[in-house]
TITOR-450648 format. One record per residue: residue in three letters; residue number from 0; x, y, z of N, C-alpha, C in turn; chain. Coordinates in pm, 1 decimal. Layout:
("ALA"; NUM; (X; Y; Z); (X; Y; Z); (X; Y; Z); "A")
...
This chain:
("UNK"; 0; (-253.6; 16.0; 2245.6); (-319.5; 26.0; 2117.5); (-277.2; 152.0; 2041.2); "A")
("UNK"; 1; (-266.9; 284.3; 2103.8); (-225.5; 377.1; 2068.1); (-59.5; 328.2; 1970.9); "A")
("UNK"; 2; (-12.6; 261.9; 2078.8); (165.8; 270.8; 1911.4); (144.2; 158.7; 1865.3); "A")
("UNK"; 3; (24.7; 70.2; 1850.4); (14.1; 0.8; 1743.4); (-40.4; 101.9; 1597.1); "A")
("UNK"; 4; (-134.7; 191.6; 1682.5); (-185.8; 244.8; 1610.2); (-110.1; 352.2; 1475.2); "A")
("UNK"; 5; (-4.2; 426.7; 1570.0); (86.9; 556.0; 1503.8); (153.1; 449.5; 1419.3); "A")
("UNK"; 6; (207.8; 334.3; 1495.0); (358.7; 275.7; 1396.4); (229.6; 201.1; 1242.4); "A")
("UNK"; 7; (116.3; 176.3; 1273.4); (54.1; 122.1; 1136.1); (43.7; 247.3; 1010.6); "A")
("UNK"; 8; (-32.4; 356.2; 1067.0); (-18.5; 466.7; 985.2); (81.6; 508.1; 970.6); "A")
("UNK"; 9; (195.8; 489.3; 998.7); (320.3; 531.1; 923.4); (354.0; 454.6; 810.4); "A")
("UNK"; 10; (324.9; 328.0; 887.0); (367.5; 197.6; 765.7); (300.3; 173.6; 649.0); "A")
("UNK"; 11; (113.4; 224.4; 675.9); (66.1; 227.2; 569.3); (100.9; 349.0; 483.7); "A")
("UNK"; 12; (126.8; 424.7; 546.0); (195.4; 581.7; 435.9); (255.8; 545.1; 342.6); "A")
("UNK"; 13; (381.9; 495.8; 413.9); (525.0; 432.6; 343.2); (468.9; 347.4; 261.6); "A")
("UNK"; 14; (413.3; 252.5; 264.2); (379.7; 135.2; 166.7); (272.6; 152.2; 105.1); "A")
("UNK"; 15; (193.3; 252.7; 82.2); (85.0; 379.3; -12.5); (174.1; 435.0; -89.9); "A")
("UNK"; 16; (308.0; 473.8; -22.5); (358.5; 566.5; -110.2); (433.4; 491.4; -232.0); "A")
("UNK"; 17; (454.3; 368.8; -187.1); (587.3; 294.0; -235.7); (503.4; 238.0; -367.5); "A")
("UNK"; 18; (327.3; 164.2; -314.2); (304.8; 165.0; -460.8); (256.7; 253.0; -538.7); "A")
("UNK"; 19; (249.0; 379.6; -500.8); (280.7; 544.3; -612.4); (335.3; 534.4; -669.1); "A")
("UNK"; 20; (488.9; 454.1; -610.6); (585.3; 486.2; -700.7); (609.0; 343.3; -804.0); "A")
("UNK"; 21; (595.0; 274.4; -774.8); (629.7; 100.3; -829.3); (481.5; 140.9; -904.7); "A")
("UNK"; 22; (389.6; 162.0; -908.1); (251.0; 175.1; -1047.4); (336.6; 305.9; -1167.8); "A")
("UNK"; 23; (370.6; 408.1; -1115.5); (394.3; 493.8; -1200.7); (567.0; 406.2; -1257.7); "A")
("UNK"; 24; (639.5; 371.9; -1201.0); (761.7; 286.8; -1244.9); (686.9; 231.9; -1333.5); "A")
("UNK"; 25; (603.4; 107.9; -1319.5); (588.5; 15.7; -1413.8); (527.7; 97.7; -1541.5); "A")
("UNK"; 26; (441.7; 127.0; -1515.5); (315.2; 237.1; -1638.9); (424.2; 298.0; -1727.7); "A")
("UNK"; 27; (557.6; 360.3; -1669.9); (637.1; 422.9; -1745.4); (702.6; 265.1; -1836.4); "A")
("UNK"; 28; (703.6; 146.0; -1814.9); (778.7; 63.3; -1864.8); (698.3; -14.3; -2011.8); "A")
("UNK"; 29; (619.6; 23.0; -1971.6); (501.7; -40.7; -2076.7); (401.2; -155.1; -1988.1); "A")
("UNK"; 30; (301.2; -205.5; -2086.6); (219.4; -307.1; -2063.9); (231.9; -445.4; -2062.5); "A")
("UNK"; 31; (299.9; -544.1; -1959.3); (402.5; -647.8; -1990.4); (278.6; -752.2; -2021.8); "A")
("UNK"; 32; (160.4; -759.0; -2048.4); (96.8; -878.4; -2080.7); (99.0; -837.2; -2225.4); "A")
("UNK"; 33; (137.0; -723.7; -2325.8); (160.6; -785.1; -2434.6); (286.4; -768.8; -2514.4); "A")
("UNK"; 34; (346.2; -847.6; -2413.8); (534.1; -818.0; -2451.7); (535.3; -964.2; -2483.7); "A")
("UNK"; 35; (709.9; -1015.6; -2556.5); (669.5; -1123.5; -2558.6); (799.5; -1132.8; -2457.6); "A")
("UNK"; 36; (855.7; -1259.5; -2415.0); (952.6; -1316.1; -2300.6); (1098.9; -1216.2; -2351.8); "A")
("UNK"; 37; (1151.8; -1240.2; -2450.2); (1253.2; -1131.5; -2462.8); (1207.6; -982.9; -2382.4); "A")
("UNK"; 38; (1088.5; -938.7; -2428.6); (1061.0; -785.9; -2418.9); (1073.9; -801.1; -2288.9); "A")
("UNK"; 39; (1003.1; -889.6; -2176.5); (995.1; -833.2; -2088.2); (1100.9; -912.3; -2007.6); "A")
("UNK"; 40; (1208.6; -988.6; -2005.2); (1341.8; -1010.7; -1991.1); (1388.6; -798.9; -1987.1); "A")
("UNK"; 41; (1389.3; -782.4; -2098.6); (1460.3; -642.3; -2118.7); (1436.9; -574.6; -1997.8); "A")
("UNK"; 42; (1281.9; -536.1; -2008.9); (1192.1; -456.9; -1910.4); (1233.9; -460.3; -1750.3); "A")
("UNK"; 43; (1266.2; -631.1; -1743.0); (1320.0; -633.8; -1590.7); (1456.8; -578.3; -1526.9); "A")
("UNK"; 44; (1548.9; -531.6; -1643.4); (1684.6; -540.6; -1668.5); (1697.3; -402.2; -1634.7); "A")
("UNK"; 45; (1567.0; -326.4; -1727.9); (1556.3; -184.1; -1720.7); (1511.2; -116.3; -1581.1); "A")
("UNK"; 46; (1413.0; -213.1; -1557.1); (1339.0; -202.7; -1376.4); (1436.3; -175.2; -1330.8); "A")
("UNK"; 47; (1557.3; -221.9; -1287.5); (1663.1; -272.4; -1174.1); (1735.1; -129.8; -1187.0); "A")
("UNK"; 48; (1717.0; -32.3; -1287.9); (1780.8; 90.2; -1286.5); (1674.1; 203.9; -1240.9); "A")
("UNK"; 49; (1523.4; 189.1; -1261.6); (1431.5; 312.8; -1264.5); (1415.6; 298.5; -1128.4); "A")
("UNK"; 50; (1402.1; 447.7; -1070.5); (1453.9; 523.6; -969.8); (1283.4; 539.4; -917.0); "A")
("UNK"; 51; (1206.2; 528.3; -953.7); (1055.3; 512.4; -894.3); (1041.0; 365.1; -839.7); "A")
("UNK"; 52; (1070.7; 254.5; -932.7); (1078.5; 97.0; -879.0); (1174.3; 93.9; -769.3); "A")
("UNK"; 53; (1293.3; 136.9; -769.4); (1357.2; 162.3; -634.1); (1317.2; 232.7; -559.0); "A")
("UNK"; 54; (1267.6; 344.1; -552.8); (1224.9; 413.5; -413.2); (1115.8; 345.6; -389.7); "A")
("UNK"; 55; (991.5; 279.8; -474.1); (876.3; 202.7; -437.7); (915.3; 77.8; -345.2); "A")
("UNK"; 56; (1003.7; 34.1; -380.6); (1080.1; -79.1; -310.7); (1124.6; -87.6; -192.6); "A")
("UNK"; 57; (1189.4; 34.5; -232.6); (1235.7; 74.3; -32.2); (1163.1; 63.3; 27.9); "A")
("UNK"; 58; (1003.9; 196.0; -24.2); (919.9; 204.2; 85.2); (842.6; 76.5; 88.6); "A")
("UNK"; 59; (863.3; 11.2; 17.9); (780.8; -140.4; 65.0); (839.5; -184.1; 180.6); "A")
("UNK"; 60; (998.2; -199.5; 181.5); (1059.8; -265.1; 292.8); (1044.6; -168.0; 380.8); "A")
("UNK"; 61; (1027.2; -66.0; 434.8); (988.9; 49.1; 549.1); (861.7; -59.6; 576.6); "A")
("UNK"; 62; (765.9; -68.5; 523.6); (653.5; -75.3; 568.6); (660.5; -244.7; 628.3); "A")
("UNK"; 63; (741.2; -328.5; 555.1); (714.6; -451.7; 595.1); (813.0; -475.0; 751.1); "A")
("UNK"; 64; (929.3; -380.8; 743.9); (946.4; -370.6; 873.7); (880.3; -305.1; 969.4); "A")
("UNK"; 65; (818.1; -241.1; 958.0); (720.9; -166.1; 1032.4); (614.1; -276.5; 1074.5); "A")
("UNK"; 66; (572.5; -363.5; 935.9); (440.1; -420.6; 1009.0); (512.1; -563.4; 1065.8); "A")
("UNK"; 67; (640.8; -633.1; 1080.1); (683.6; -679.3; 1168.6); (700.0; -642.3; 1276.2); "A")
("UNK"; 68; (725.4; -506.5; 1318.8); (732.9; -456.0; 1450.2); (573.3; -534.1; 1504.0); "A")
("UNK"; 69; (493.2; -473.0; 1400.3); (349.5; -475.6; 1518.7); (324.4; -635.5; 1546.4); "A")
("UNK"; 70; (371.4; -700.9; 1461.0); (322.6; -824.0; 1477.5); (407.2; -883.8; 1598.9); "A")
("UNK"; 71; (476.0; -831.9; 1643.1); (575.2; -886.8; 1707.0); (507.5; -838.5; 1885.1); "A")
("UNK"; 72; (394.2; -764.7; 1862.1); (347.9; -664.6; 1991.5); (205.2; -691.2; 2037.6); "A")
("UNK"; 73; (150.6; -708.6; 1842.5); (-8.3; -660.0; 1846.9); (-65.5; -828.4; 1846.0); "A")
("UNK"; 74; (-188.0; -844.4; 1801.6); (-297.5; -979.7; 1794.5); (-296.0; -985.5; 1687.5); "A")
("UNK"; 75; (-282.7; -1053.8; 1582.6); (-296.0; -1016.3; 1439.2); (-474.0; -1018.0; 1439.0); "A")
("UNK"; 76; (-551.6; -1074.4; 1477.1); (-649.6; -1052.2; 1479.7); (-700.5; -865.7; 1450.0); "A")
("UNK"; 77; (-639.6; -852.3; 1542.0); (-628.9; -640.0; 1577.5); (-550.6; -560.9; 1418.4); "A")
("UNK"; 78; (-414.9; -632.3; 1403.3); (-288.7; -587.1; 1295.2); (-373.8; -611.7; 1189.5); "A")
("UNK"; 79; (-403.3; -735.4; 1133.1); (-421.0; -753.0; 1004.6); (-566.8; -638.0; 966.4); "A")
("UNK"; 80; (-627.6; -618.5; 1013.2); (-725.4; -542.7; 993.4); (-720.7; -427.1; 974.9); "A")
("UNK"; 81; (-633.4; -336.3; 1055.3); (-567.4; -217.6; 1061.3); (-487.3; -172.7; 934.3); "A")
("UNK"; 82; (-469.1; -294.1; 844.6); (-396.8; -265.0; 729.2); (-540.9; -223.7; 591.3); "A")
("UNK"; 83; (-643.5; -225.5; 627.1); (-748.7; -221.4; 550.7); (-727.4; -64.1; 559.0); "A")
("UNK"; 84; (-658.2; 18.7; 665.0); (-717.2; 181.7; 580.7); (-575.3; 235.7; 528.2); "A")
("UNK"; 85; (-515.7; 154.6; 477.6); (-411.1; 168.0; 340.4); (-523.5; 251.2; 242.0); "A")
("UNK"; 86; (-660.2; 144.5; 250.2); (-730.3; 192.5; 150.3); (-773.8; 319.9; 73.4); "A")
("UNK"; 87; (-782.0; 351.0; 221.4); (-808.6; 541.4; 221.9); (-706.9; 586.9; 161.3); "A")
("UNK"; 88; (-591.0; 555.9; 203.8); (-453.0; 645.1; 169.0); (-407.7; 619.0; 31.4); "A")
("UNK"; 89; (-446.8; 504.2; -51.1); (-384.1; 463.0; -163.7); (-519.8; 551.3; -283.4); "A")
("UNK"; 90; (-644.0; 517.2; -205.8); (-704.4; 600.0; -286.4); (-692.8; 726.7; -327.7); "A")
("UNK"; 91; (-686.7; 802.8; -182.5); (-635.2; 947.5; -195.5); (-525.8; 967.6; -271.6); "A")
("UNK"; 92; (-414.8; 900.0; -285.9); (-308.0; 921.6; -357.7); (-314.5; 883.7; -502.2); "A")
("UNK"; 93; (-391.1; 766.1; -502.8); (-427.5; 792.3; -646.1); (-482.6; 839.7; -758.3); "A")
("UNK"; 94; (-607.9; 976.0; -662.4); (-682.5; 1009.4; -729.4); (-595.3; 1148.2; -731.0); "A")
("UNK"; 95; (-499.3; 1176.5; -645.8); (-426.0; 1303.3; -636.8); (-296.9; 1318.1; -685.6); "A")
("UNK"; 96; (-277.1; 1204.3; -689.8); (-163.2; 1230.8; -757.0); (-92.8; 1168.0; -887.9); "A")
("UNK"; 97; (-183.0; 1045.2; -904.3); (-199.0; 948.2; -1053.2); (-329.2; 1002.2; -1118.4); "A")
("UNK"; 98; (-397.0; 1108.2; -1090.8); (-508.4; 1128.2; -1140.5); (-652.7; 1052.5; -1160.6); "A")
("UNK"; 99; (-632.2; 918.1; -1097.8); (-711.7; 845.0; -1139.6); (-854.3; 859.9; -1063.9); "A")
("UNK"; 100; (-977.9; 810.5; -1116.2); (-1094.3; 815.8; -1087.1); (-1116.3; 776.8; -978.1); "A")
("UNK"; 101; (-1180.8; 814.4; -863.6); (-1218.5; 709.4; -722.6); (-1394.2; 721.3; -735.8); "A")
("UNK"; 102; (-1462.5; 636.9; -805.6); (-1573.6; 736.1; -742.0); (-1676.2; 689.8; -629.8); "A")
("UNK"; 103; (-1780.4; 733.8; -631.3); (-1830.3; 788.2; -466.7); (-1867.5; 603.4; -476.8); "A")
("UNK"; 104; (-1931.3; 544.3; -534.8); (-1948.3; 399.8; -521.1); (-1798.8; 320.6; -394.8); "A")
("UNK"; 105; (-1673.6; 386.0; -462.3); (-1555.0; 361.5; -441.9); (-1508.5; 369.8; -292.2); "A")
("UNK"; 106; (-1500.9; 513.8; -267.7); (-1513.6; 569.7; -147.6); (-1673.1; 508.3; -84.6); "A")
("UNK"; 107; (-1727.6; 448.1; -110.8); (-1825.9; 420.0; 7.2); (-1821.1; 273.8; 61.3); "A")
("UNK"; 108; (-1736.0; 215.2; -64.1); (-1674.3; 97.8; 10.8); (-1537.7; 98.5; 130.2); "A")
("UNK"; 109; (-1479.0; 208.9; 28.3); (-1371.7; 181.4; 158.8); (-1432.3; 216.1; 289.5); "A")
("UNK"; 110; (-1533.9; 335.5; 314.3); (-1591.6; 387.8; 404.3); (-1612.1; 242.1; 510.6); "A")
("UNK"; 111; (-1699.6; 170.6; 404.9); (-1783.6; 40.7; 479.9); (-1660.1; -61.1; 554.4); "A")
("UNK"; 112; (-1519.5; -62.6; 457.4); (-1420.0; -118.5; 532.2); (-1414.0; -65.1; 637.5); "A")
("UNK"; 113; (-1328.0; 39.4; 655.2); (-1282.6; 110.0; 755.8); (-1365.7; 116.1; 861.1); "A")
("UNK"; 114; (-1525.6; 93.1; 861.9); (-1644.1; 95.6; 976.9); (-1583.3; -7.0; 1039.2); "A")
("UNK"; 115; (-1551.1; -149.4; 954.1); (-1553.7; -284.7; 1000.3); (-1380.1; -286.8; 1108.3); "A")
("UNK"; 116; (-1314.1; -209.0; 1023.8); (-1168.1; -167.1; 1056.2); (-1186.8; -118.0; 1211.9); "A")
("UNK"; 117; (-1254.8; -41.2; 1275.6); (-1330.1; 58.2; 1430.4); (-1357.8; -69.8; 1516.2); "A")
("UNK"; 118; (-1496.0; -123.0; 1403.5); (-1542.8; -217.3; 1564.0); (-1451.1; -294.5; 1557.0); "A")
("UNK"; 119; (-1356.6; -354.1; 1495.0); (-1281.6; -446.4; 1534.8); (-1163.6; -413.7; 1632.1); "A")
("UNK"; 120; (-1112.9; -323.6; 1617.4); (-993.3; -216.5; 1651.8); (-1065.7; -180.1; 1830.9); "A")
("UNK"; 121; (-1233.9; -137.8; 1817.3); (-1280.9; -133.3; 1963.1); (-1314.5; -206.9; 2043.7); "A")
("UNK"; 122; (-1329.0; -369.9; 1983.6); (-1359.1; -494.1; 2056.7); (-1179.8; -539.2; 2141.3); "A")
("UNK"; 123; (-1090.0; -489.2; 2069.5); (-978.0; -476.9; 2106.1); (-980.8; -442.6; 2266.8); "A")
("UNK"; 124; (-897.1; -561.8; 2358.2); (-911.2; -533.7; 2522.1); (-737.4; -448.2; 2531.9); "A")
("UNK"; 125; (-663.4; -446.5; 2431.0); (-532.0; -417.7; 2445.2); (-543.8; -216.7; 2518.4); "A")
């Protein structure tokens, strides 16, 4: 359980970090629900060069190889759950580094995930 455990928090890092970067990519591209099909034809053209949508990308694929490793080891019963404290990490990063609002309502849900995230993780016989 332990290197299910390290290889998930790495993977959720990587793939926290990746959409840091793929939200701030897009935000820099504009608002594509009020583009019309040309605009956002362009937008995709432009994506394929911005250097935040690519590194977001990568770290997506870090993480999706990563969470193939576990699946390949763990119960998904155990895996899929373990991906719930992304939550923590995407929050933290977003309130730290996109500035955005988390508030305590916010954090007390993820809290309530992450409880559910334990007993499940401790009913675990692995």
């Amino acid at each position: 359980m332990l290197k299910t455990l390290v290889v998930m928090l790495i993977a959720i890092t990587a793939g926290a970090v990746g959409d840091i970067f793929l939200t701030q990519g897009m935000k820099s591209s504009g608002d594509l629900s009020s583009m019309g099909l040309r605009e956002i034809f362009d937008t995709v053209i432009k994506a394929l060069t911005n250097w935040r949508l690519i590194l977001g990308t990568a770290m997506q694929a870090v993480y999706f190889g990563l969470w193939l490793a576990v699946l390949s080891w763990e119960d998904l019963s155990v895996a899929l759950p373990l991906q719930a404290l992304s939550y923590i990490v995407v929050a933290f990063l977003a309130q730290w580094y996109l500035g955005e609002n988390v508030s305590p309502m916010r954090w007390a849900g993820i809290g309530l995930v992450c409880a559910g995230v334990v007993m499940i993780t401790k009913s675990s016989g692995s």
